[in-house]
C-alpha positions in Angstrom: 21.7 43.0 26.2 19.0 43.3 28.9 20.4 43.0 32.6 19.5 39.9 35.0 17.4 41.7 36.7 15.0 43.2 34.1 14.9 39.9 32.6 14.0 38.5 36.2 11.2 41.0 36.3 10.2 40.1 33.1 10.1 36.4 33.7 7.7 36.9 36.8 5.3 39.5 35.3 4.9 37.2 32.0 4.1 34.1 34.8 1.9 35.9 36.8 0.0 37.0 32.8 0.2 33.4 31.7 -1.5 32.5 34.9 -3.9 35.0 34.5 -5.0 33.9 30.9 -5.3 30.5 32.2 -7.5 31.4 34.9 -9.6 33.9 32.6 -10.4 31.0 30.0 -11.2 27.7 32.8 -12.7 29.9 35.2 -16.4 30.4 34.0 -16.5 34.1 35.4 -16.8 35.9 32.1 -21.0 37.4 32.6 -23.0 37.2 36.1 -26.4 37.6 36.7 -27.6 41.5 37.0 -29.8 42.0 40.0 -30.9 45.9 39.0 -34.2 46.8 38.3 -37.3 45.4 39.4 -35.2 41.7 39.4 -35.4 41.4 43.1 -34.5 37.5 43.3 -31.3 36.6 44.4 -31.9 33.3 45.2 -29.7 31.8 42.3 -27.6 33.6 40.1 -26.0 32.3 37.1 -22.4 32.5 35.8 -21.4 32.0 32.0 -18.0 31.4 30.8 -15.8 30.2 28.1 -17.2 26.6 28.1 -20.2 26.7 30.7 -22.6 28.1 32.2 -23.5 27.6 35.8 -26.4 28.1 38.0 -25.1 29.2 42.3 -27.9 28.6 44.2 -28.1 31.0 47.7 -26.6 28.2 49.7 -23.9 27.6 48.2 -24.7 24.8 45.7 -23.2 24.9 42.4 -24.5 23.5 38.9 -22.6 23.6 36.1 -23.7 22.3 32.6 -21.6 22.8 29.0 -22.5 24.3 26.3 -24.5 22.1 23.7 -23.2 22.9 20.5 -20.1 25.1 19.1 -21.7 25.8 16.3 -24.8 27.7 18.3 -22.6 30.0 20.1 -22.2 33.3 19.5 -19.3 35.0 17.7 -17.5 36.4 20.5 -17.6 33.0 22.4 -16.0 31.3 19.6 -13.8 34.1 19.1 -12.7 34.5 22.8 -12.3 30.2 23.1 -9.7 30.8 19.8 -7.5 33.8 21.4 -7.4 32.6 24.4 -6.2 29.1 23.9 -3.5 31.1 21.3 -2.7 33.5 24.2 -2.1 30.3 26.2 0.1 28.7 23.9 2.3 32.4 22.7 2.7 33.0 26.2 4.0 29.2 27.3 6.4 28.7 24.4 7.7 32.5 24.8 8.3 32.0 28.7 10.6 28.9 27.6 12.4 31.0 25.0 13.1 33.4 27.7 14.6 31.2 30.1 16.7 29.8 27.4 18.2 33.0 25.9 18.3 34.8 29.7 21.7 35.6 31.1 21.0 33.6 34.1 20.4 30.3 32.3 23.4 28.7 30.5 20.8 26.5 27.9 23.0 28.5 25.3 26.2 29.0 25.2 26.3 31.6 22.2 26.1 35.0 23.7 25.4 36.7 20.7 22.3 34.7 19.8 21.2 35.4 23.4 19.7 38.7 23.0 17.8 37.9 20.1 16.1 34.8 21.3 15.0 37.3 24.2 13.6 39.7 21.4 11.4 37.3 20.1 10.3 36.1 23.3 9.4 39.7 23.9 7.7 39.9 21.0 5.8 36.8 21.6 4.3 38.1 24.7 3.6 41.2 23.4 1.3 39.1 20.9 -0.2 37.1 23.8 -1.3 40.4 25.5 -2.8 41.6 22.7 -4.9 38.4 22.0 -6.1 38.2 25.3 -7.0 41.9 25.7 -9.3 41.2 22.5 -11.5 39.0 23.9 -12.4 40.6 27.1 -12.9 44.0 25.8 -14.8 42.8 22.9 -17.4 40.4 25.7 -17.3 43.6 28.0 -18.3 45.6 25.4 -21.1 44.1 23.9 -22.0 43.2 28.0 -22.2 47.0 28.8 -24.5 47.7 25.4 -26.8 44.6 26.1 -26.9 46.0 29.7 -27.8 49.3 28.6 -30.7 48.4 25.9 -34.4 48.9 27.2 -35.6 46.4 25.1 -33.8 43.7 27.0 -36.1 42.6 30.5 -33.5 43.3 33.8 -34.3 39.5 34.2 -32.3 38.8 31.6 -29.3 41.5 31.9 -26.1 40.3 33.0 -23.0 42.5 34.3 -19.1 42.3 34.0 -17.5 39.0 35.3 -14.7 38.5 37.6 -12.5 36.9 34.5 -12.8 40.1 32.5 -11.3 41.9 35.5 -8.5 39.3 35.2 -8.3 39.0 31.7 -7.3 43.1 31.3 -5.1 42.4 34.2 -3.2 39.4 32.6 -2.9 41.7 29.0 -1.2 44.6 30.6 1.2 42.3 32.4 2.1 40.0 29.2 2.8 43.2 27.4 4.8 45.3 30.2 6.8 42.3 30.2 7.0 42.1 26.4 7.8 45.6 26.6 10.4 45.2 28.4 12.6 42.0 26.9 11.7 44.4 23.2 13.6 47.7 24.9 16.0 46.0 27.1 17.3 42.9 24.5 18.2 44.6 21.2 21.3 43.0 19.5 24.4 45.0 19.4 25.3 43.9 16.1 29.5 44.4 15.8 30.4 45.6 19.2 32.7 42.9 20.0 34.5 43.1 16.0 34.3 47.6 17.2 36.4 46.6 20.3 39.0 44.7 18.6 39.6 47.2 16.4 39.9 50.0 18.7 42.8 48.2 20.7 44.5 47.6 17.4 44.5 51.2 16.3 45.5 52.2 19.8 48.7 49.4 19.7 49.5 51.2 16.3 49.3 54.6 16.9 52.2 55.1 18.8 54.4 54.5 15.4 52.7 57.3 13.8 53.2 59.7 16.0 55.9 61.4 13.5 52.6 62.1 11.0 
């Protein structure tokens, strides 16, 4: 099984992801107004996220309004609101798995079911990185192509968020830490049964030495 500390390090990367995916979906930070072009007026920009959409106003003042029907929103919206609420969830119960089947927890007392509740906790982050990472590179993506088409006015362009940012970020550390608890919590299936039978075949070898 996995040492403390790798399973420390694990702990605190797949925290530091979980908090990331939260932030990514309440944080409406996903598109930002695109002032390129002849779009000169910077007097408001608008944000658009996961759930609203808000207009910043050059001194400061923030309005925010929601959405006004699920069933208008694009695909991706929907798609990302779905993964990352799953992302959310994988993440959460997986970081409770892994405090429970960690060597420096004593929630259970079976060391040989130890490792493998760490190896599906691995596994479960793994999942949550990938589910997150699907959102923001699918949003970013069709961002940089709507950027990039001339028949869309610079008016109406917008440009990578802060969330995406945060979002990739939040994947890579839910799956290094996934990564991990996979390489470093494999069960070793019979090592304790291999043992005892090694010190019994040692305590009986000494009779057949005239063999």
């Amino acid at each position: 099984m996995g040492s403390v500390g790798v399973q420390i390090v694990c702990v605190a990367l797949g925290v530091l992801g979980m908090i990331g995916v939260i932030v990514c979906c309440a944080v409406p930070r996903w598109k930002v107004s695109s002032f390129t072009g002849s779009n000169i007026v910077t007097a408001q920009s608008s944000q658009e996220g996961l759930w609203t959409t808000c207009v910043v106003q050059s001194t400061g003042q923030q309005q925010c309004k929601n959405y006004d029907s699920l069933l208008v929103l694009p695909s991706d919206l929907q798609a990302a609101r779905a993964l990352t609420i799953i992302s959310c969830m994988i993440s959460c119960l997986s970081l409770l798995m892994l405090f429970c089947g960690a060597d420096f927890t004593t929630c259970v007392q079976n060391e040989d079911a130890k490792p493998k509740i760490s190896l599906v906790s691995g596994i479960g982050l793994l999942l949550a990185g990938i589910l997150v990472i699907i959102p923001v590179s699918w949003s970013a993506h069709i961002v940089v192509r709507d950027f990039n088409n001339p028949l869309i006015i610079a008016g109406q362009k917008k440009e990578l968020g802060a969330c995406i940012f945060v979002g990739w970020g939040a994947g890579v550390l839910l799956l290094l830490a996934g990564g991990l608890l996979c390489c470093f919590s494999r069960p070793q299936s019979g090592s304790s049964g291999g043992t005892a039978k090694y010190y019994s075949n040692n305590a009986s070898a000494p009779g057949k030495n005239y063999v």
